[in-house]
C-alpha positions as CSV (number, residue, x, y, z in Angstrom):
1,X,30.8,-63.9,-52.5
2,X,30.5,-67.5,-54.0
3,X,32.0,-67.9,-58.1
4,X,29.3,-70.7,-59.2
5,X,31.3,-70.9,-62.5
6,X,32.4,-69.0,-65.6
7,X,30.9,-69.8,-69.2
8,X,32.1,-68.3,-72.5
9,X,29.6,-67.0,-75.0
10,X,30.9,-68.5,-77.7
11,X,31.9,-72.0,-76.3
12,X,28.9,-74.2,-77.0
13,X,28.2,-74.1,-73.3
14,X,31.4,-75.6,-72.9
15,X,33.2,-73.6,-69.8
16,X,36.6,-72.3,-70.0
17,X,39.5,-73.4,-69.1
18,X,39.6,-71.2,-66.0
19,X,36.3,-72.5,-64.3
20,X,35.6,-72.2,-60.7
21,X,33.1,-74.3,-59.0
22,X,32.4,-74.7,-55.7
23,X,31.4,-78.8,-54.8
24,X,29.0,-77.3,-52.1
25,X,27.0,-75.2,-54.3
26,X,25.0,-75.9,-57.8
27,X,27.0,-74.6,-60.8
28,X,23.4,-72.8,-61.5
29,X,21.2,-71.4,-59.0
30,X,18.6,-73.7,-56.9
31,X,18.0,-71.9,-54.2
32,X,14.8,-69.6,-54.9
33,X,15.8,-67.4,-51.9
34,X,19.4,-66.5,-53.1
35,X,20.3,-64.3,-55.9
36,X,22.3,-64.6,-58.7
37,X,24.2,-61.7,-60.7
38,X,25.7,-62.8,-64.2
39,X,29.1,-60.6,-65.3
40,X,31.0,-60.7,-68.9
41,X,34.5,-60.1,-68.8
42,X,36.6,-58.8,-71.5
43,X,36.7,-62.2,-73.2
44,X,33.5,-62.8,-73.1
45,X,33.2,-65.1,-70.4
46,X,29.9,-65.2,-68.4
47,X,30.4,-65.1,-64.7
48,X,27.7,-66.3,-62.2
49,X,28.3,-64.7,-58.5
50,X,26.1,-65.3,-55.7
51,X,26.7,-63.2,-53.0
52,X,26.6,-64.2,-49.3
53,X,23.8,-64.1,-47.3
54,X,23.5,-61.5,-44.8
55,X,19.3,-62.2,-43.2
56,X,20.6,-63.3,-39.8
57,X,21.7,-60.0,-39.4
58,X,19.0,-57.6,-40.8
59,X,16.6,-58.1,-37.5
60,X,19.7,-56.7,-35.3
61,X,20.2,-53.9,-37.0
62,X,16.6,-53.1,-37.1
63,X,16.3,-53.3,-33.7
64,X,19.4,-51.1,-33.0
65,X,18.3,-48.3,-35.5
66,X,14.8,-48.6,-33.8
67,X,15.7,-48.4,-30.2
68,X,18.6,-45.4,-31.6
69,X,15.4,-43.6,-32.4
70,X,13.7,-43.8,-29.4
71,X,16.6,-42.9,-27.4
72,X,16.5,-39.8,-29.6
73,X,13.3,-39.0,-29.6
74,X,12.9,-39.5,-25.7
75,X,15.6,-36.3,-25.5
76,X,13.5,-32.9,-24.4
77,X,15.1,-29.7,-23.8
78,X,14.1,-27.2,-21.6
79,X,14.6,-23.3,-21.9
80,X,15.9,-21.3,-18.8
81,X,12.2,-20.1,-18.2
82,X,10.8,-23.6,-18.7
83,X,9.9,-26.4,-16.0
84,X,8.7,-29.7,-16.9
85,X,6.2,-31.7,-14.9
86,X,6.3,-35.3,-15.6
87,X,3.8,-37.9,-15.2
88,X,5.4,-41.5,-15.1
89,X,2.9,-43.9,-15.0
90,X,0.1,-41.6,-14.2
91,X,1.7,-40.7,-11.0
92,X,4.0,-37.0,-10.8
93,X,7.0,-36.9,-9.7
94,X,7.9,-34.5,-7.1
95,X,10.2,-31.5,-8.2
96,X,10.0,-30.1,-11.6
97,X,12.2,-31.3,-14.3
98,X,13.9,-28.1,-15.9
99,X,16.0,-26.5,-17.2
100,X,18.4,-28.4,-19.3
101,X,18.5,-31.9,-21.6
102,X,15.6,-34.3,-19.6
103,X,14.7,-38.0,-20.2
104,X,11.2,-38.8,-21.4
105,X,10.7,-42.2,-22.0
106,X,7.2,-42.8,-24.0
107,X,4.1,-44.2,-23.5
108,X,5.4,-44.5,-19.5
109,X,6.1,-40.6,-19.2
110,X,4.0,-37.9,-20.4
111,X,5.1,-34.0,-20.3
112,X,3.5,-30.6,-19.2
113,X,6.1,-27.9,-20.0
114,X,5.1,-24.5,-17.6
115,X,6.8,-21.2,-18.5
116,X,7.6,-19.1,-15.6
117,X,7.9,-15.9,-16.8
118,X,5.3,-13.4,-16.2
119,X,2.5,-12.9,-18.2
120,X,-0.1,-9.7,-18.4
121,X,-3.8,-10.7,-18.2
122,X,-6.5,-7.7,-19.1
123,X,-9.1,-7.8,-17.2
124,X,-12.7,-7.4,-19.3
125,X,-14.4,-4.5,-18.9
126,X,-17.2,-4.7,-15.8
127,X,-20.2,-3.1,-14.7
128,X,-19.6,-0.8,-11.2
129,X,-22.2,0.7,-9.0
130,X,-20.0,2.7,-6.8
131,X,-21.4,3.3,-3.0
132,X,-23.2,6.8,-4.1
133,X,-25.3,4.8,-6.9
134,X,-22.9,5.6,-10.3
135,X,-22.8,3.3,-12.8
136,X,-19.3,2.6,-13.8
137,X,-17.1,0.6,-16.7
138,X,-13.9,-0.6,-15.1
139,X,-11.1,-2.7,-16.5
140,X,-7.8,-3.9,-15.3
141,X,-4.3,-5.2,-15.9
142,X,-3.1,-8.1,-14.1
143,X,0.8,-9.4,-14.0
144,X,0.8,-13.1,-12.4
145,X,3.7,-15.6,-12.6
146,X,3.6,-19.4,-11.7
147,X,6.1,-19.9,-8.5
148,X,5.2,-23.5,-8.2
149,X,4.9,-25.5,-11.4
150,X,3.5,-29.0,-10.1
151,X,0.8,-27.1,-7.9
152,X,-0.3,-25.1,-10.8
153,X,-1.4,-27.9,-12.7
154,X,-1.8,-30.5,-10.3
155,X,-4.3,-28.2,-8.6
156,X,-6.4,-26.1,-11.3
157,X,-6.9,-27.4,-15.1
158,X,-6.4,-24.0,-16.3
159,X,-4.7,-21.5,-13.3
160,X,-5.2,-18.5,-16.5
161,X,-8.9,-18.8,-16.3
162,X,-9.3,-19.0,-13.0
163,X,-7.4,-16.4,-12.1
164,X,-9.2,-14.4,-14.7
165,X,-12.4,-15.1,-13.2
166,X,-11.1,-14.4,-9.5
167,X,-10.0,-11.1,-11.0
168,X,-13.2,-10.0,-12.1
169,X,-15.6,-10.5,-9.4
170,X,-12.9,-9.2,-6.6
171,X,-12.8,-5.7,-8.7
172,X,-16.3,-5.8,-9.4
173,X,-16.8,-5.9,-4.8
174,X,-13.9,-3.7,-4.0
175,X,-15.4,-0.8,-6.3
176,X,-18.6,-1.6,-5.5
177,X,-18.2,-0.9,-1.5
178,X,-16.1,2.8,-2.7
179,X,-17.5,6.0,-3.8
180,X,-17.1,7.8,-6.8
181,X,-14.1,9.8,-5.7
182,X,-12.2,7.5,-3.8
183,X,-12.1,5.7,-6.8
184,X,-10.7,8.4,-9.0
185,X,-8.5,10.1,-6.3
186,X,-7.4,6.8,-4.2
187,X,-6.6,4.3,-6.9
188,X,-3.1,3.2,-5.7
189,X,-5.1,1.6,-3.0
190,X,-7.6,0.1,-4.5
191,X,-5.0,-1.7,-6.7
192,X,-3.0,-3.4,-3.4
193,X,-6.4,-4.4,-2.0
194,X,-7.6,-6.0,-5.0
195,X,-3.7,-7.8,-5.2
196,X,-3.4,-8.6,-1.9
197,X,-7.7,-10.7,-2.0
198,X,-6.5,-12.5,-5.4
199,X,-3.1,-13.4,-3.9
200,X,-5.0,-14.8,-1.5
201,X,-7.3,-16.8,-3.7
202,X,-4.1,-18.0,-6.2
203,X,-1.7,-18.8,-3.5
204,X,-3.0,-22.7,-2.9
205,X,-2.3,-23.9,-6.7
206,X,1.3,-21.9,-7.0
207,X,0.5,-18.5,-8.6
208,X,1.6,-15.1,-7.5
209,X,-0.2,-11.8,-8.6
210,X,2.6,-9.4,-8.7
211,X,0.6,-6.0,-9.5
212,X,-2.8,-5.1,-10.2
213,X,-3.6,-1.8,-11.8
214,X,-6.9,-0.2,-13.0
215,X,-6.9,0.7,-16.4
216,X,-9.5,2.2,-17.6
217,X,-12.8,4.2,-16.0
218,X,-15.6,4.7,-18.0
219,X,-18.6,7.4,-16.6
220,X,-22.0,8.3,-18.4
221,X,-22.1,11.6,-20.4
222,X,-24.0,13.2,-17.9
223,X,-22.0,12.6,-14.8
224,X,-19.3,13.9,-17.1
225,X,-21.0,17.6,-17.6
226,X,-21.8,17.3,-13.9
227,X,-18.0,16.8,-12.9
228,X,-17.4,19.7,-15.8
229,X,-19.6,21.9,-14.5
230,X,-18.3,21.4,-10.4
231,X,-14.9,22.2,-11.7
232,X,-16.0,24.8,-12.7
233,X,-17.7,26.1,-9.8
234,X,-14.8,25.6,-7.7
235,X,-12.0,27.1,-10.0
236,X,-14.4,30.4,-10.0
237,X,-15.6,29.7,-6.3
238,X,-11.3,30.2,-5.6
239,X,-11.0,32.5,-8.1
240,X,-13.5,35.0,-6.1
241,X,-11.7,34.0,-2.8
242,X,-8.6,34.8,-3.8
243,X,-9.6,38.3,-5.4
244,X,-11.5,38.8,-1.7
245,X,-8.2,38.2,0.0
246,X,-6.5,40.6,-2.5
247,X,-8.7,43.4,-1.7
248,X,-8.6,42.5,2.2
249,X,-4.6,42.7,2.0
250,X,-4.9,45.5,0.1
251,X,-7.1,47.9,2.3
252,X,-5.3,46.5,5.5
253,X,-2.0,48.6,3.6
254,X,-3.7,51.6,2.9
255,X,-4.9,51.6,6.8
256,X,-1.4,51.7,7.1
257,X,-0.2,53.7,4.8
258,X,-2.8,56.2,5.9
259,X,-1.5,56.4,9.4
260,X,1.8,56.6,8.1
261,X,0.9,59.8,5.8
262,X,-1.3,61.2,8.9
263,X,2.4,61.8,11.0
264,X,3.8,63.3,8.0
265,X,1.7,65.8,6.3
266,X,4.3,66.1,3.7
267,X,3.7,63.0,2.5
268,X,0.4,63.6,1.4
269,X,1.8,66.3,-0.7
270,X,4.2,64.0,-2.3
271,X,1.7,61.4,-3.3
272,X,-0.4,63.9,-4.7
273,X,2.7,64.9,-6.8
274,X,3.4,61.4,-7.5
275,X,0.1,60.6,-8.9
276,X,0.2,64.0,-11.6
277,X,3.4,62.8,-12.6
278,X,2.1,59.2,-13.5
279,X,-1.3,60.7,-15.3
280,X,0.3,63.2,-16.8
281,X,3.0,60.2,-18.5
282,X,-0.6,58.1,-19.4
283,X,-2.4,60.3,-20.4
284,X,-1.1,63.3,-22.0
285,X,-4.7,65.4,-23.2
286,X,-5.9,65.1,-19.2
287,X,-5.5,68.8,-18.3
288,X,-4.8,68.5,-14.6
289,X,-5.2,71.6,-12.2
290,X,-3.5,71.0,-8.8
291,X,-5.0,72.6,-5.6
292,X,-2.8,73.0,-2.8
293,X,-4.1,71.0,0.3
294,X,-3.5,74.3,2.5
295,X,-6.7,75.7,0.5
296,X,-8.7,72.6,0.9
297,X,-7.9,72.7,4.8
298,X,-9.4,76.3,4.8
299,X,-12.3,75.4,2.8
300,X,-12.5,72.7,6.0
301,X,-12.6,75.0,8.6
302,X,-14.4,77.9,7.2
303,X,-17.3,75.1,6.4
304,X,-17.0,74.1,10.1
305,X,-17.6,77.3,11.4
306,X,-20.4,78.4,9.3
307,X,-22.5,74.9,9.7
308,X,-23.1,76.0,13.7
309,X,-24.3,79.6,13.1
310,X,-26.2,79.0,10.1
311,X,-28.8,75.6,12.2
312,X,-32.3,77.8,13.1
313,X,-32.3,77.9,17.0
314,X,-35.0,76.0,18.7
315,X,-38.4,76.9,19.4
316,X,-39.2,78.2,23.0
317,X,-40.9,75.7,25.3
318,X,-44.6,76.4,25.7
319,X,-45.9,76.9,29.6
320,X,-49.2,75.6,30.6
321,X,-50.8,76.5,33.8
């Protein structure tokens, strides 16, 4: 700073015996571009200061804190899952920046940041006629990743979309050329076929499909009650097979058991004893009378001797001469 002089209130404008002036500089202020600042002391002296002039410096400093800023501001920051493609003078560079602390120096770079995790896509829902003429309502779930950032969008404006769109009309031709049940009972193939023909359309701008799964199938009411209703008929047509094989089983045992029982006549006996003793435990007012199976066996023979005597003998032959 600069002491242009000191001048005492009370002093008729006369300075004080401790004046400073400075033979290069006006004892008041000329100079329309410099400023003054007045001070009082304790005596009451009036101080003029004029500070130094410090202009040839400001434009530096502006510059510095400008190009600071830009520096700054030209700092990006990538996540792990992130890739940068930059554009430097219109023109891409060839590998993907990523991930880390990049240089982006504005207006001459420009940025596209591409994530590369995966990301689920639902298909919509579309309208199926299967190969036996059933109308259908399909929809999907697709998981796609981007393995190559700078094909993905050097290649395709919007690899999402198009992806989306291959999606739908490769489900809508795959289920289309199928029947009705393959599509029910076979879906796990289905779902590599239709992955493996999108793969093949996504490869060429750097996207993978990794899985493709059917999500939902929608069927009118009435093919509904008719699937109902052929349930049905198969559960009772097994139903009725397996009682027939029951019964077959069983009546090939009693064939056995029956030519078992036929070397033993005791046996017989024994069931026959068997078979009181389990009615007469269920059901305790059945009066049962047994009959010996010697008296039956007489009944048998006596009935087989009288049956011969008792048919009417046969009417002579008549002779003609």
């Amino acid at each position: 700073m600069q002491y242009l002089g000191i001048k005492c209130r009370g002093g008729g404008g006369t300075p004080c015996r401790k004046q400073e002036t400075s033979p290069k500089q006006p004892t008041h202020p000329s100079n329309p571009h410099l400023s003054t600042v007045s001070i009082y002391n304790h005596r009451g002296c009036k101080i003029v200061v004029q500070p130094e002039s410090c202009y040839p410096m400001m434009p530096f400093l502006i510059a510095a804190a400008i190009i600071l800023l830009y520096l700054l501001n030209s700092i990006k920051i990538l996540k792990e899952y992130e890739r940068a493609v930059v554009f430097r003078l219109g023109r891409v560079r060839h590998d993907a920046s990523g991930p880390g602390i990049i240089l982006v120096f504005r207006p001459v770079d420009t940025i596209v940041r591409v994530s590369l995790r995966q990301e689920a896509m639902e298909v919509p829902s579309q309208d199926i006629i299967t190969r036996d003429n059933v109308t259908l309502k399909v929809n999907a779930v697709i998981t796609l990743r981007v393995i190559d950032p700078v094909k993905a969008v050097i290649e395709v404006s919007n690899y999402v979309y198009q992806t989306s769109q291959f999606a739908q009309t490769t489900l809508r031709s795959v289920l289309g050329e199928v029947e009705l049940d393959q599509v029910l009972s076979h879906r796990d193939q289905l779902n590599q076929r239709i992955q493996t023909i999108i793969d093949g359309h996504t490869s060429p701008f750097g996207v993978k499909v990794v899985a493709v799964e059917v999500k939902q199938v929608d069927m009118p009411e009435n093919m509904l009650r008719a699937m109902a209703k052929q349930a049905e008929a198969e559960r009772e047509r097994r139903a009725k097979i397996i009682h027939a094989e029951g019964e077959f089983n069983a009546a090939a045992k009693l064939v056995d058991a029956a030519a078992l029982m036929a070397t033993q006549p005791m046996t017989l006996q024994l069931r026959y004893l068997q078979t009181l003793t389990e009615i007469g435990v269920e059901k305790n007012t059945t009066i049962v009378f047994p009959l010996p199976m010697e008296l039956i066996n007489l009944f048998n023979k006596t009935a087989g001797v009288i049956a011969p005597a008792a048919a009417p003998a046969a009417p002579p032959a008549e002779h003609t001469e």
